[in-house]
FIKOLKOL-810009 format. One record per residue (C-alpha): x, y, z; residue in three letters. Coordinates in steps of 0.25 Angstrom, whole numbers, plus 5000, padded with zeros to 4 digits. Example, Ala and Ser with C-alpha at 12.3 -4.5 7.8 and 13.67 -1.06 7.14 Angstrom:
FIKOLKOL-810009
<u = 5049	v = 4982	w = 5031	resn = ALA>
<u = 5055	v = 4996	w = 5029	resn = SER>
***
This chain:
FIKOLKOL-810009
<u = 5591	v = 5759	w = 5270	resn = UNK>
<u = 5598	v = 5745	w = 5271	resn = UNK>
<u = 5593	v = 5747	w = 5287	resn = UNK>
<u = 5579	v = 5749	w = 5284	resn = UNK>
<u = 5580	v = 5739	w = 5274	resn = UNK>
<u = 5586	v = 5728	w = 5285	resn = UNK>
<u = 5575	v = 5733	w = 5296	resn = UNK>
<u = 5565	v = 5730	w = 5285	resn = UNK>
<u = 5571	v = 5716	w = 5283	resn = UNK>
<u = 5572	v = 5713	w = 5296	resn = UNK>
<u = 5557	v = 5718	w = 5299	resn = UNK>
<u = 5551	v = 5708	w = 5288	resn = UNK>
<u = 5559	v = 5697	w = 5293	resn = UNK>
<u = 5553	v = 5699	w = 5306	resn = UNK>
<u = 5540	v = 5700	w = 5303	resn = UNK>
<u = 5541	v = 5687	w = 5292	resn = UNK>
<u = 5546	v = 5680	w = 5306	resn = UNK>
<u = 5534	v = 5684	w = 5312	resn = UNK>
<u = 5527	v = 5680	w = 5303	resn = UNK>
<u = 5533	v = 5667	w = 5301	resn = UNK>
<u = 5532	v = 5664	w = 5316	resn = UNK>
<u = 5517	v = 5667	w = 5315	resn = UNK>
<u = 5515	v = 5657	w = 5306	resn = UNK>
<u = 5524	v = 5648	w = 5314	resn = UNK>
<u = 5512	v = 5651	w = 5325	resn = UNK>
<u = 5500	v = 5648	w = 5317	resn = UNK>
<u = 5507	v = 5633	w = 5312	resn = UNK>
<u = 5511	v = 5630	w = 5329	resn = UNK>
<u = 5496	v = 5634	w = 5333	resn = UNK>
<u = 5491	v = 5624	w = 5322	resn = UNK>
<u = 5501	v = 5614	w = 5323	resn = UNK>
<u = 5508	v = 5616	w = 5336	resn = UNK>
<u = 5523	v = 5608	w = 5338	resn = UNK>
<u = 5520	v = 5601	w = 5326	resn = UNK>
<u = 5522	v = 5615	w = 5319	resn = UNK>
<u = 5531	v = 5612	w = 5306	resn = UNK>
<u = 5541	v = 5622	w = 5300	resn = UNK>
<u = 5534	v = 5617	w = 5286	resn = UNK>
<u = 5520	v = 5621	w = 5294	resn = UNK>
<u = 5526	v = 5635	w = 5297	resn = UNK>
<u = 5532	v = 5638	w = 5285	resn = UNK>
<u = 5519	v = 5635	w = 5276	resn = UNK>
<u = 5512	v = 5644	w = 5286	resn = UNK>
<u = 5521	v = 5655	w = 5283	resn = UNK>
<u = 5520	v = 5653	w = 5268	resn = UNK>
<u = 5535	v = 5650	w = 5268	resn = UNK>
<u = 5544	v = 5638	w = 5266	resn = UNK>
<u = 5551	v = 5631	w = 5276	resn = UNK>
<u = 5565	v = 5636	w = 5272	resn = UNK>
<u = 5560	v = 5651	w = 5274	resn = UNK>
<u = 5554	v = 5646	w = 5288	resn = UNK>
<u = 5568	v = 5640	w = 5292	resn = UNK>
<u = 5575	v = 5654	w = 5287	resn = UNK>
<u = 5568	v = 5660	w = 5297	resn = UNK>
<u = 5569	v = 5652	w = 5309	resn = UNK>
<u = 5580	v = 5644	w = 5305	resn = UNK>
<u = 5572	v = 5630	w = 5309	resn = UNK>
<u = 5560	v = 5626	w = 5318	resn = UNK>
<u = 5567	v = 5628	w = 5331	resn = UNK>
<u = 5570	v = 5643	w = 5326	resn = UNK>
<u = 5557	v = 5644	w = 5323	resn = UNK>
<u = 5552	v = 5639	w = 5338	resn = UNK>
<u = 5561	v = 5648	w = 5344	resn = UNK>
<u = 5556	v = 5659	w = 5336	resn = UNK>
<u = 5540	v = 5655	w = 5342	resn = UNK>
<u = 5544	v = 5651	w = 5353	resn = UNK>
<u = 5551	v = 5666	w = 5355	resn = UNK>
<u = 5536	v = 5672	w = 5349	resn = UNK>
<u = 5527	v = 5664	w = 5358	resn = UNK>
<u = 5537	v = 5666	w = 5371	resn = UNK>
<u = 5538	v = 5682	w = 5368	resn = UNK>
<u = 5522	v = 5681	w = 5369	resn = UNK>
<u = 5522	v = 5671	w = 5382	resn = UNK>
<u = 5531	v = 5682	w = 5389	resn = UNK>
<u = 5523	v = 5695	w = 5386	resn = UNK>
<u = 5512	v = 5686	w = 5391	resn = UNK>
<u = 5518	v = 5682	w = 5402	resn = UNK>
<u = 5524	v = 5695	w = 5407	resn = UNK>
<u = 5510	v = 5701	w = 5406	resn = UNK>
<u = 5507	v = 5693	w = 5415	resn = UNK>
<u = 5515	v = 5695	w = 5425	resn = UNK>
<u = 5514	v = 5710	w = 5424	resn = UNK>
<u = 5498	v = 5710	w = 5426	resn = UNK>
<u = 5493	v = 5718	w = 5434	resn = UNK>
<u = 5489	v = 5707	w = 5445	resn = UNK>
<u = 5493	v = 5701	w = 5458	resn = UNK>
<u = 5504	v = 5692	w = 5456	resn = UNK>
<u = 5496	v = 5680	w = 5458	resn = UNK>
<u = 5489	v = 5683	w = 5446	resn = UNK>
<u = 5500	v = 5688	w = 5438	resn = UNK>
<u = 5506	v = 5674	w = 5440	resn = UNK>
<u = 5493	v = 5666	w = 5438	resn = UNK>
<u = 5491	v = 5676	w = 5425	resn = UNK>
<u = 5505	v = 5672	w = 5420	resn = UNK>
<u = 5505	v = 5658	w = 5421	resn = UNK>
<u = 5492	v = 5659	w = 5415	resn = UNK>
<u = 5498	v = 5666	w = 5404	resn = UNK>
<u = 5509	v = 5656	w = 5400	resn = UNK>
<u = 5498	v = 5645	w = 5401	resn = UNK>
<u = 5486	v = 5654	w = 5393	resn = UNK>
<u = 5499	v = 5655	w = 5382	resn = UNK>
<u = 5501	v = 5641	w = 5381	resn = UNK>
<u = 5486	v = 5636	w = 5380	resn = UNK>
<u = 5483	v = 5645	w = 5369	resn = UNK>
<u = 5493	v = 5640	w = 5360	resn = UNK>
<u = 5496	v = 5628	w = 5363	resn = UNK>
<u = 5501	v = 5623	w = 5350	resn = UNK>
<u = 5511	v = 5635	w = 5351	resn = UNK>
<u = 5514	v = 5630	w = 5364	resn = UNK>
<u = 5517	v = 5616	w = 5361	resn = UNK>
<u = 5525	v = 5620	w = 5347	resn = UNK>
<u = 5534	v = 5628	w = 5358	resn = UNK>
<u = 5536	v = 5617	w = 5369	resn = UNK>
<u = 5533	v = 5605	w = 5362	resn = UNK>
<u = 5539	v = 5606	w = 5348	resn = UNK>
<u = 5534	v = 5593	w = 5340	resn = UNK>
<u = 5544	v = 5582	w = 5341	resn = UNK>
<u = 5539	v = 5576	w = 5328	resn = UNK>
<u = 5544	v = 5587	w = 5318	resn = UNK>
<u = 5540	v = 5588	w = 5306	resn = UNK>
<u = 5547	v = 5581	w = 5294	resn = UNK>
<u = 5559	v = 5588	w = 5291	resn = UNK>
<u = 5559	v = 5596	w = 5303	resn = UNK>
<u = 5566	v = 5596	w = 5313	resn = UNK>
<u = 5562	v = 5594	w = 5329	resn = UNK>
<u = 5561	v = 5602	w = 5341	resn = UNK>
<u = 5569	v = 5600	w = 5353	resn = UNK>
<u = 5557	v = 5603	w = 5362	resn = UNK>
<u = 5568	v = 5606	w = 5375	resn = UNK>
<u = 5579	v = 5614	w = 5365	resn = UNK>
<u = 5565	v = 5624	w = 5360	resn = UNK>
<u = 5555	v = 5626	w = 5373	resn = UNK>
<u = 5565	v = 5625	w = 5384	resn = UNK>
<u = 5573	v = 5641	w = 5379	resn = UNK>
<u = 5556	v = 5646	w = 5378	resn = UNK>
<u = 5554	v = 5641	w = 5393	resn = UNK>
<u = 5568	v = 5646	w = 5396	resn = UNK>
<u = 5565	v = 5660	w = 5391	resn = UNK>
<u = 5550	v = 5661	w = 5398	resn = UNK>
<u = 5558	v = 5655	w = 5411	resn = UNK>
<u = 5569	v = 5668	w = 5410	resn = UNK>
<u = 5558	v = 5678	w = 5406	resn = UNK>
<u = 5549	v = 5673	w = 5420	resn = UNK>
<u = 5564	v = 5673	w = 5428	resn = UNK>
<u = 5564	v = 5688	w = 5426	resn = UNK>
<u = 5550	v = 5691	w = 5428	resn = UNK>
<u = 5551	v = 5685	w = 5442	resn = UNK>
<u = 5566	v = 5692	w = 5445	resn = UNK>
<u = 5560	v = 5705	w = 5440	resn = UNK>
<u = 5547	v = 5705	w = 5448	resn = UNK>
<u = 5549	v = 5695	w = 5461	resn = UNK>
<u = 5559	v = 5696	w = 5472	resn = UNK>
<u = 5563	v = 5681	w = 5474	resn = UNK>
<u = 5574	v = 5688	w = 5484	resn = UNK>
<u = 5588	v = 5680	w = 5483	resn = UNK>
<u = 5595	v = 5673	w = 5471	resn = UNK>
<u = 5581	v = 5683	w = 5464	resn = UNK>
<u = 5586	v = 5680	w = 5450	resn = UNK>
<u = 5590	v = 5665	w = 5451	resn = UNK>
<u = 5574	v = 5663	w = 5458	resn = UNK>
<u = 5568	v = 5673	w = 5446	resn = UNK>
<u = 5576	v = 5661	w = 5435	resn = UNK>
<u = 5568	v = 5649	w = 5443	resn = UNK>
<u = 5556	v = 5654	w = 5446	resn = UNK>
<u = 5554	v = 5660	w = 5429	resn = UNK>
<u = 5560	v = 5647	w = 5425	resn = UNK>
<u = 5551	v = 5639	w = 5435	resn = UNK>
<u = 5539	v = 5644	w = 5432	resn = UNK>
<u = 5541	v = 5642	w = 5416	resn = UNK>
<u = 5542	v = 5631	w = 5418	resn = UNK>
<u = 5533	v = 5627	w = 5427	resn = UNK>
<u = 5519	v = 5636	w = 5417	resn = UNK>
<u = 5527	v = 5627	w = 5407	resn = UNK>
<u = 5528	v = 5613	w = 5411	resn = UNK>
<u = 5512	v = 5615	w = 5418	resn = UNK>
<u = 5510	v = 5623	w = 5405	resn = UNK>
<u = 5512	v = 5610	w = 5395	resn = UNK>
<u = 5505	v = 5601	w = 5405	resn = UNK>
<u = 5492	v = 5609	w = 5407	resn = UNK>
<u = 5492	v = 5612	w = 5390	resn = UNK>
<u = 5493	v = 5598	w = 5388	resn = UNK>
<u = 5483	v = 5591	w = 5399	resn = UNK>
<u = 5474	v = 5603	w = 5403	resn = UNK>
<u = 5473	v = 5598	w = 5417	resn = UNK>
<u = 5466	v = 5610	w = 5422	resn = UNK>
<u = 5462	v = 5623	w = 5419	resn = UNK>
<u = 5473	v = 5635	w = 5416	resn = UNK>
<u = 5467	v = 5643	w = 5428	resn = UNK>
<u = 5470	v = 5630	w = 5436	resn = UNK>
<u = 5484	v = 5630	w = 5433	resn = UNK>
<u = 5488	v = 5645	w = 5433	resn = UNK>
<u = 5482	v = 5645	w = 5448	resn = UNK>
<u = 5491	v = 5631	w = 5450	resn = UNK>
<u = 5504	v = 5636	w = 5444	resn = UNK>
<u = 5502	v = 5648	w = 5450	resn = UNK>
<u = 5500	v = 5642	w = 5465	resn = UNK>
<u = 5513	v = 5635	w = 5462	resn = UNK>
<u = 5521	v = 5648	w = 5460	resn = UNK>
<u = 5515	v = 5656	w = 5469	resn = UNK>
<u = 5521	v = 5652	w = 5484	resn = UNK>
<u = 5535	v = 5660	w = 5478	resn = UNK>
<u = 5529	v = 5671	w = 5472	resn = UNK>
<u = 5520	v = 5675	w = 5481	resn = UNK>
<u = 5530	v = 5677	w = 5491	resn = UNK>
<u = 5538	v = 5684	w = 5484	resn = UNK>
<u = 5539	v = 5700	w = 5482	resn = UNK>
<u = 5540	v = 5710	w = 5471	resn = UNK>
<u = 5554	v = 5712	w = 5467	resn = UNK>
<u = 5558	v = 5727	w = 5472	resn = UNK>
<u = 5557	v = 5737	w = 5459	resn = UNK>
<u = 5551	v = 5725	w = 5450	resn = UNK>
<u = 5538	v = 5726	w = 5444	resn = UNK>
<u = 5532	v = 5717	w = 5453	resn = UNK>
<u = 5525	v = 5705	w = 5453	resn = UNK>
***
C-alpha cells in the first residue's frame, strides 16, 4: 500500500514538473532570455516560492529546459543520421536539422545560449559560460559516439571520434548564432557550405566493420 501510494506521489510530481516546464515554454517563446521566474510562476498559476521548491532557483530551472529541448534536438538529430540516404545527404539533412531547430524557436534558442544579463529585480543572473557550455558539451559527447560507432577514423579511432563531435558542435553552433542573428543567406546556402567544409574527411573515410554505417 505505502509503495503504490509513493509511485502515485512520485507520478504527480512528475507530471506537475511537466507541467510547470511547459509553462516555462510558453513565458520563453513570448519573452525569450528576458523570461522572469515571477513571469513563469504566474503562468503556472503558482507563486514564486512553489516555483523555486521545484527547481530550487533559475538556474535549476534552465538546466531542467535546457535538458527538455536537448533530449528533443538529439532524437532529431539521430534521425537524421539514421535516414535512409547517402551519406552526403544524411550529413546536409543533419545539420539542417540543428539549424531548422534553432530558427523555429528562436526565443527558446536565445533564453538557452544567451540568458539576459539584465535579470529581473530580485532575481538573480545567468552565467551564460557556467549554463550553455555543459548543453554544447553534451551534444558534442552524444556526436563523439555517433561518429566512433559508425566511422572508421583508423588510429587513436576514439580520441578522433572526441574531436570531430566536439568540433563540429561547435562549429553548427558558433555559424548557428551568426546566421540566426544576420540572416546572410539562405538555410539551404549554408547547410551546402558547412557541409562542403566537413566533407574532405568524411568522405574518405569507411564504415566502421560491424557498425551500422554511415
Amino acid at each position: 500500500m505505502e509503495t503504490t501510494q509513493r509511485t502515485d506521489q512520485q507520478r504527480s510530481a512528475e507530471h506537475r514538473r511537466r507541467e510547470l516546464l511547459e509553462a516555462a515554454d510558453r513565458v520563453v517563446l513570448r519573452d525569450g532570455p528576458g523570461a522572469s521566474m515571477n513571469a513563469i510562476a504566474a503562468e503556472a498559476g503558482i507563486t514564486k516560492p512553489i516555483l523555486y521548491r521545484h527547481f530550487g532557483d533559475k538556474g535549476g530551472l534552465y538546466a531542467a529546459l535546457a535538458k527538455r529541448h536537448t533530449d528533443a534536438l538529439l532524437e532529431a538529430l539521430r534521425a537524421a543520421l539514421d535516414a535512409p540516404a547517402e551519406r552526403r545527404e544524411r550529413v546536409e539533412a543533419t545539420l539542417d536539422t540543428y539549424l531548422a531547430a534553432i530558427e523555429a524557436r528562436p526565443q527558446v534558442y536565445r533564453f538557452l545560449m544567451h540568458p539576459s544579463e539584465a535579470p529581473s529585480p530580485g532575481e538573480q543572473g545567468f552565467d551564460v559560460g557556467l549554463h550553455s557550455a555543459p548543453l554544447l558539451r553534451r551534444l558534442g559527447e552524444e556526436l563523439a559516439e555517433v561518429i566512433e560507432e559508425r566511422v572508421d577514423l583508423g588510429p587513436q579511432s576514439a580520441q578522433l571520434a572526441r574531436v570531430w563531435g566536439h568540433g563540429i558542435v561547435g562549429m553548427m553552433h558558433a555559424a548557428g548564432d551568426w546566421w540566426l542573428g544576420e540572416r546572410p543567406c539562405s538555410r539551404a546556402q549554408l547547410v551546402s557550405s558547412l557541409a562542403d567544409l566537413l566533407w574532405g574527411r568524411l568522405a574518405a573515410a569507411g564504415n566502421r566493420v560491424g557498425g551500422p554505417g554511415f
